[in-house]
ZADO-1210 file (C-alpha; in nm, 4 decimals, padded with zeros to 6 digits):
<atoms>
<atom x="03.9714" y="-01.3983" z="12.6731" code="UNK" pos="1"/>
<atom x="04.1439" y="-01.6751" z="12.8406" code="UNK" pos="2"/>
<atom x="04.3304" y="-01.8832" z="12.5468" code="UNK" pos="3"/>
<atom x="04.4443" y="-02.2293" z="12.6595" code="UNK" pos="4"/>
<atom x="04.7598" y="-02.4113" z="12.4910" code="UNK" pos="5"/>
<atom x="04.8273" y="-02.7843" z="12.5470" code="UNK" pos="6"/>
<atom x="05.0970" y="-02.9966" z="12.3961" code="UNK" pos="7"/>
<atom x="05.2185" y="-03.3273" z="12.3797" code="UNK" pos="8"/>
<atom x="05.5232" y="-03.4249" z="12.2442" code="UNK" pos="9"/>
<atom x="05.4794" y="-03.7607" z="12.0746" code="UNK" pos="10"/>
<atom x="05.1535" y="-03.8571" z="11.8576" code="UNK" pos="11"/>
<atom x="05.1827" y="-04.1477" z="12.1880" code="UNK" pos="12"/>
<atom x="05.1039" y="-03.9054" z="12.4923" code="UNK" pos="13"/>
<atom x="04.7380" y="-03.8492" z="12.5360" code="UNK" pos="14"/>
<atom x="04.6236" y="-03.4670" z="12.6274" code="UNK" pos="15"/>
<atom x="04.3344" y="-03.5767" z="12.7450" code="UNK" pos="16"/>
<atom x="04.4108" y="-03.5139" z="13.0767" code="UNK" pos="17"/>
<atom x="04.5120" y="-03.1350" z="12.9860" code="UNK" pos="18"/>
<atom x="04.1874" y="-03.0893" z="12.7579" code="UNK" pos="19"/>
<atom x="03.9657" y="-03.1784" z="13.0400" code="UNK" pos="20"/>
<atom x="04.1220" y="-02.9305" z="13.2707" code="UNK" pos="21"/>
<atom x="04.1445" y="-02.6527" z="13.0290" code="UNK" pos="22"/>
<atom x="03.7801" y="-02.6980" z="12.8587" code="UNK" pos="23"/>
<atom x="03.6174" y="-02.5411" z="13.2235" code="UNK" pos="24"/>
<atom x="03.8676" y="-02.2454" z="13.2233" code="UNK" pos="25"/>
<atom x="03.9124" y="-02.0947" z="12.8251" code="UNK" pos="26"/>
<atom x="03.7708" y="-01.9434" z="12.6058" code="UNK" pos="27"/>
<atom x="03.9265" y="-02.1760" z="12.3299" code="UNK" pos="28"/>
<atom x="04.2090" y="-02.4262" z="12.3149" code="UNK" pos="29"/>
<atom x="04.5277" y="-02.5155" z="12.1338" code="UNK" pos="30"/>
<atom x="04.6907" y="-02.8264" z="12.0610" code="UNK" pos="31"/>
<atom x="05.0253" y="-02.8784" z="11.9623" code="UNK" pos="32"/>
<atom x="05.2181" y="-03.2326" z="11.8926" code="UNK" pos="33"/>
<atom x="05.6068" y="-03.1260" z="11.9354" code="UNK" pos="34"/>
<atom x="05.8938" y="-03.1122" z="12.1535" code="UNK" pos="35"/>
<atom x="05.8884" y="-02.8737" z="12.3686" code="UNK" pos="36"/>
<atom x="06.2803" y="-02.7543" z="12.3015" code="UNK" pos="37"/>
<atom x="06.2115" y="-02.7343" z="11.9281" code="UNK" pos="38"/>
<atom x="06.3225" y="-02.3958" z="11.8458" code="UNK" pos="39"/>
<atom x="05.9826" y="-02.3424" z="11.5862" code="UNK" pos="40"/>
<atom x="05.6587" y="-02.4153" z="11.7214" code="UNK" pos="41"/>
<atom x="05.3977" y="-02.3297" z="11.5379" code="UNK" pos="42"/>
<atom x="05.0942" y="-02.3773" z="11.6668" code="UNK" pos="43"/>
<atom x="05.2592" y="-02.2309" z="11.9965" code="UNK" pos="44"/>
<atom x="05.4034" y="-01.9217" z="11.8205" code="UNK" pos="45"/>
<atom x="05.0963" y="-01.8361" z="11.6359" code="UNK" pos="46"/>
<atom x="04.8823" y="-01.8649" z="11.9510" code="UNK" pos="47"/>
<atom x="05.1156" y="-01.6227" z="12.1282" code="UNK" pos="48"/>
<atom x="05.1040" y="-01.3313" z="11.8400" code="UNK" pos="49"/>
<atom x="04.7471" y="-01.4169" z="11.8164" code="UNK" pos="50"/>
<atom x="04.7078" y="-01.2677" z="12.2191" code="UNK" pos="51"/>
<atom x="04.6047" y="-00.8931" z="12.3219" code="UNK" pos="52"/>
<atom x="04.6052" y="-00.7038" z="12.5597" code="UNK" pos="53"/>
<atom x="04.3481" y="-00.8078" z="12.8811" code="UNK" pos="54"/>
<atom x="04.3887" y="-01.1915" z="12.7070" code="UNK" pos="55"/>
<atom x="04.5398" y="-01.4877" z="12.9851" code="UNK" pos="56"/>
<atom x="04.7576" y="-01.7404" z="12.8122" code="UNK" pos="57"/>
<atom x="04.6397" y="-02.0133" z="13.0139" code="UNK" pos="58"/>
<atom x="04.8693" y="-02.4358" z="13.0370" code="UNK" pos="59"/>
<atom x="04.7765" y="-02.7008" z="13.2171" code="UNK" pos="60"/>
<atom x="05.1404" y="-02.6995" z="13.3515" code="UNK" pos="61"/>
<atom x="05.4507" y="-02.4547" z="13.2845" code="UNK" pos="62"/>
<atom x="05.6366" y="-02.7497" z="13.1477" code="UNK" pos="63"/>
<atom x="05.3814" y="-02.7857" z="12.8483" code="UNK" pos="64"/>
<atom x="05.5303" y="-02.4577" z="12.7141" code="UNK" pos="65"/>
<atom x="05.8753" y="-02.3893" z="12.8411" code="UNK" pos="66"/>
<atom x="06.1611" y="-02.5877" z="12.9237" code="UNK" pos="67"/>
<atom x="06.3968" y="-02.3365" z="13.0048" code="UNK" pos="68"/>
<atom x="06.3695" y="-02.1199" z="13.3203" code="UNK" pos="69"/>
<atom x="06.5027" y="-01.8300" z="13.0900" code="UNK" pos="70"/>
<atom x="06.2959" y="-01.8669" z="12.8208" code="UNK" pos="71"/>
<atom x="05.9723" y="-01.9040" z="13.0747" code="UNK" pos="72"/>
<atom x="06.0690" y="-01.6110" z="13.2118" code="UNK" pos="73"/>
<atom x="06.1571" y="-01.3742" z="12.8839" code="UNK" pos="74"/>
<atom x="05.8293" y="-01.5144" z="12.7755" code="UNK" pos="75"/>
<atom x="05.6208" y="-01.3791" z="13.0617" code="UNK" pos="76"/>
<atom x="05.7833" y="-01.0236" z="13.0431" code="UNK" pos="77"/>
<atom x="05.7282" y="-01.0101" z="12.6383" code="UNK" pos="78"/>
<atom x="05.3171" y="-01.1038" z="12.7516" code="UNK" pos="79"/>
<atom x="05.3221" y="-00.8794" z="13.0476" code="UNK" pos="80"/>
<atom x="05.4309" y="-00.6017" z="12.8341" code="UNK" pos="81"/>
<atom x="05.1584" y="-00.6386" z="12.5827" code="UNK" pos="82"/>
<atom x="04.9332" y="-00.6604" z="12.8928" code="UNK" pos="83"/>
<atom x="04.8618" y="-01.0648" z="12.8657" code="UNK" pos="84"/>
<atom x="04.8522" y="-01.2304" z="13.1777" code="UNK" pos="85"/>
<atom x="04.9654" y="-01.6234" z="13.1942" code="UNK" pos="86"/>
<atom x="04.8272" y="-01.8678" z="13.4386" code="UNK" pos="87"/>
<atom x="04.9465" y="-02.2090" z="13.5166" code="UNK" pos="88"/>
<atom x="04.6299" y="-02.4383" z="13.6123" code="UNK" pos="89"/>
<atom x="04.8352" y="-02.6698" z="13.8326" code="UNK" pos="90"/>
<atom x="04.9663" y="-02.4437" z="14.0719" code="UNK" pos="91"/>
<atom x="04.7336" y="-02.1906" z="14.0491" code="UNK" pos="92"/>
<atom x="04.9454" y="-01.9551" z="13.9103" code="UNK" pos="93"/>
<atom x="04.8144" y="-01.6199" z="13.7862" code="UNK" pos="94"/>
<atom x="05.0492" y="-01.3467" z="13.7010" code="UNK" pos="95"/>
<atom x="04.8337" y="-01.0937" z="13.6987" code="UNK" pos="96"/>
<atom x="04.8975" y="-01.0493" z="14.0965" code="UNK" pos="97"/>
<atom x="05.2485" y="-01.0062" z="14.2306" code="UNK" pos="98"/>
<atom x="05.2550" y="-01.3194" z="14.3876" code="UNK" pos="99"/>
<atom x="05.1596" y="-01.4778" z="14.0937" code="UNK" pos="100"/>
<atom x="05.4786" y="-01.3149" z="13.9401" code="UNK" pos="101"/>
<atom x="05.7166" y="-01.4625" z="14.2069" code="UNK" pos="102"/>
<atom x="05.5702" y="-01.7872" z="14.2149" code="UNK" pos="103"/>
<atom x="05.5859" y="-01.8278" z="13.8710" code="UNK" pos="104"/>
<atom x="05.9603" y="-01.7073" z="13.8831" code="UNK" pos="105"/>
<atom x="06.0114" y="-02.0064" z="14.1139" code="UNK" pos="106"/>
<atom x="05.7959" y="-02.2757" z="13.9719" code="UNK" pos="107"/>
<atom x="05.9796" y="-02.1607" z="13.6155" code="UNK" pos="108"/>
<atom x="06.3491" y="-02.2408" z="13.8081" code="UNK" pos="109"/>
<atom x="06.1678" y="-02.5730" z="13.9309" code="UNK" pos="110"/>
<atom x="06.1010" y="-02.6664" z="13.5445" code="UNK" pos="111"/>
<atom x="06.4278" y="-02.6279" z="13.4275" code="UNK" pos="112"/>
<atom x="06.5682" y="-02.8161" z="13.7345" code="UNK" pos="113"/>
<atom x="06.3545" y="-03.1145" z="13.6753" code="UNK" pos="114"/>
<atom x="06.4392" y="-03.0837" z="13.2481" code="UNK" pos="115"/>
<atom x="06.8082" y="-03.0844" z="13.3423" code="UNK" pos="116"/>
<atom x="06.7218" y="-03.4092" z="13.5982" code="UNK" pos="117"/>
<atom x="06.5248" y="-03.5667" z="13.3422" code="UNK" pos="118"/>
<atom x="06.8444" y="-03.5415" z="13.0501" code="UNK" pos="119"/>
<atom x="07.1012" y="-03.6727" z="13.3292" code="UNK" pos="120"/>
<atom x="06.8696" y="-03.9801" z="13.4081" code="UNK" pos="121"/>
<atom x="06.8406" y="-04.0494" z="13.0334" code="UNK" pos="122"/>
<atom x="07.1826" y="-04.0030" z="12.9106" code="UNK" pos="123"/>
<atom x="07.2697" y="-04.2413" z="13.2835" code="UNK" pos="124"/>
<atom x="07.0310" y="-04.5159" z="13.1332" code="UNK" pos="125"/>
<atom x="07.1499" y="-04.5039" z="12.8137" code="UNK" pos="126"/>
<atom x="07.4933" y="-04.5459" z="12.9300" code="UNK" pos="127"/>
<atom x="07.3691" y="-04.8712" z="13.1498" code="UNK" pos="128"/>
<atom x="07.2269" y="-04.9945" z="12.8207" code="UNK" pos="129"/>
<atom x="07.5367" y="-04.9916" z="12.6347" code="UNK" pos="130"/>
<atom x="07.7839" y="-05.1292" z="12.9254" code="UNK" pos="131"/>
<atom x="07.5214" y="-05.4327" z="12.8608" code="UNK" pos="132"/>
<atom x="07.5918" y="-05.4128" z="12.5214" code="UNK" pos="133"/>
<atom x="07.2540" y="-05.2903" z="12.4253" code="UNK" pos="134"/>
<atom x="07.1854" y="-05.0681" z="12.1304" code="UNK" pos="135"/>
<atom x="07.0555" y="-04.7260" z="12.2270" code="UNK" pos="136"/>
<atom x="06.8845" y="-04.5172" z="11.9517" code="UNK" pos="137"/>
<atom x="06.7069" y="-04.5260" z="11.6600" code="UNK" pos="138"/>
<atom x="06.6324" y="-04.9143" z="11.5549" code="UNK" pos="139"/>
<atom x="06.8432" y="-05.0203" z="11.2802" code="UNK" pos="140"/>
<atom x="06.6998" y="-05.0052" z="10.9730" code="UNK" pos="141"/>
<atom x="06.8458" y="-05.3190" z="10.7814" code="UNK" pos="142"/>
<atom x="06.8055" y="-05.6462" z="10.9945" code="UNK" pos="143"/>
<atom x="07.1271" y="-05.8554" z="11.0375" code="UNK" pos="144"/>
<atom x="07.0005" y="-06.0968" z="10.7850" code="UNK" pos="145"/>
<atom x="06.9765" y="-05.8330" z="10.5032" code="UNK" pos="146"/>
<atom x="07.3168" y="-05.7348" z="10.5805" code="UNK" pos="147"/>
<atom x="07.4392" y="-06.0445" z="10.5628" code="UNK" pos="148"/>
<atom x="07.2654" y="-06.1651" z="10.2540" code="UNK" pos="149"/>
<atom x="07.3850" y="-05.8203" z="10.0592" code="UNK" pos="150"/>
<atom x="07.7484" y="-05.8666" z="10.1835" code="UNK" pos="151"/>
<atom x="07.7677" y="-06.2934" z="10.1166" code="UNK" pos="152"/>
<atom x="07.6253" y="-06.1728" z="09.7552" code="UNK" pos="153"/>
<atom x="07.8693" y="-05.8960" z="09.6926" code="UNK" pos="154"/>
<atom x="08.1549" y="-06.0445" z="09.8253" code="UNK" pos="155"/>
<atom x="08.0683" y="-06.3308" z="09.5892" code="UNK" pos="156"/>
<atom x="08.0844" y="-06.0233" z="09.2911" code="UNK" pos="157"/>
<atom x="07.7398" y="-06.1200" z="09.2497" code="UNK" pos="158"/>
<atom x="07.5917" y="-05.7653" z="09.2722" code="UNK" pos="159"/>
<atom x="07.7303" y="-05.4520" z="09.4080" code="UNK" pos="160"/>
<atom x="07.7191" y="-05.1810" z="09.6983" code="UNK" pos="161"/>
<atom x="07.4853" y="-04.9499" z="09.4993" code="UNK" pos="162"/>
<atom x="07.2368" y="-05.2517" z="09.3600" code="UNK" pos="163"/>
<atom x="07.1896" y="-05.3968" z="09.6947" code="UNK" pos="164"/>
<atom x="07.1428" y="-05.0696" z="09.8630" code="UNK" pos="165"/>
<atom x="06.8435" y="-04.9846" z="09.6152" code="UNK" pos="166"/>
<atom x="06.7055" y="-05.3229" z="09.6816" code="UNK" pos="167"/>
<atom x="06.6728" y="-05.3051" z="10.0270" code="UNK" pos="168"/>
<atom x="06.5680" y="-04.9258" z="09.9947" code="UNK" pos="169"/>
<atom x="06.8570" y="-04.7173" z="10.1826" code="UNK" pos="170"/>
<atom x="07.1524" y="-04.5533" z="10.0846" code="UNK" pos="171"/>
<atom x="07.4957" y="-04.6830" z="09.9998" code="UNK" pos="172"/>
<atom x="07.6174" y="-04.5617" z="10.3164" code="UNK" pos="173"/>
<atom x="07.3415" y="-04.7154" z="10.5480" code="UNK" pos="174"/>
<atom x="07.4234" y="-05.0636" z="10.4090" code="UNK" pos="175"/>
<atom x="07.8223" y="-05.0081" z="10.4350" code="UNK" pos="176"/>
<atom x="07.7475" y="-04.8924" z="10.8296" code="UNK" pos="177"/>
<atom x="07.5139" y="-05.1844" z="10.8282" code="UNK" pos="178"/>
<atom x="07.8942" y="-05.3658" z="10.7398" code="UNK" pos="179"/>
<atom x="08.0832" y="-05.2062" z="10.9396" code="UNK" pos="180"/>
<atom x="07.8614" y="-05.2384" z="11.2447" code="UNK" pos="181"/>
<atom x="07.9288" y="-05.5974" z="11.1988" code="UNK" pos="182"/>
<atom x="08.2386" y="-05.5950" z="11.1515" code="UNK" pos="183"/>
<atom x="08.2307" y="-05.7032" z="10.8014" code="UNK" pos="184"/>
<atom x="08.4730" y="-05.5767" z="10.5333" code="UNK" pos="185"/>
<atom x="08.4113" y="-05.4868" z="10.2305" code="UNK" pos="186"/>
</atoms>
């Protein structure tokens, strides 16, 4: 059986694109909406005890299930072992031949080259952002008006820390961040 697996990491990203070119080739399909360097996958890891022997693991592209060249290639020995080929639609990649093998050795070092690119271009525009004083990460989630109502109000001795914080629905320590981050002292 040939036994496609697709992924996407972000409810976002479409797999169309993967479905299409996987619905001609398997036998059935997988889908999976994770990271790729989570350490559990389920869908993923359930799918690969699920294969025997004369059964092709088949992705649309070797970066839809590895990340690392390591684990790409300590993946493909555990499979060839239990007689499962792997095949890579995009470069026509087959293991089952040698030169499957080597290409898939090469396109696997490829993967991890681009991964590594790919975190050195995001950490280098994250860095822009914040020389322009831009906030990079997660949005912050009290608003600057919030903050500044809850701190005019306990300042006052109005209300306190732990009443305003269950008010606006966070924890003590989000709103005293929320503070701190601008530059108010309690």
């Amino acid at each position: 059986m040939k036994i496609g697996y697709l992924r996407v990491s972000t409810d976002e990203q479409r797999p169309d694109r993967q479905i299409d070119g996987l619905n001609a080739l398997c036998d059935e399909i997988h889908t999976e909406t994770i990271s790729a360097v989570r350490k559990k996958r389920p869908v993923y890891d359930r799918l690969i005890r699920k294969l025997r022997a004369g059964d092709t693991f088949v992705v649309w592209d070797l970066d839809r299930a590895f990340r690392s060249t390591i684990d790409a290639l300590l993946e493909m020995e555990k499979l060839q072992a239990r007689g499962v080929n792997f095949q890579i639609v995009t470069f026509n990649i087959d293991t089952a031949t040698n030169e499957g093998e080597l290409a898939y050795t090469i396109v696997a070092a490829f993967a991890q080259f681009e991964r590594k690119n790919l975190i050195k271009r995001t950490k280098e525009g994250m860095e822009a952002a914040k020389r322009r004083g831009q906030h990079v990460g997660r949005p912050y989630k009290l608003s600057e008006e919030h903050v500044r109502r809850a701190y005019k109000d306990i300042a006052a001795g109005r209300n306190t820390i732990t009443a305003w914080a269950a008010r606006l629905g966070c924890s003590r320590d989000t709103l005293t961040r929320a503070f701190t981050r601008l530059g108010l002292k309690i």
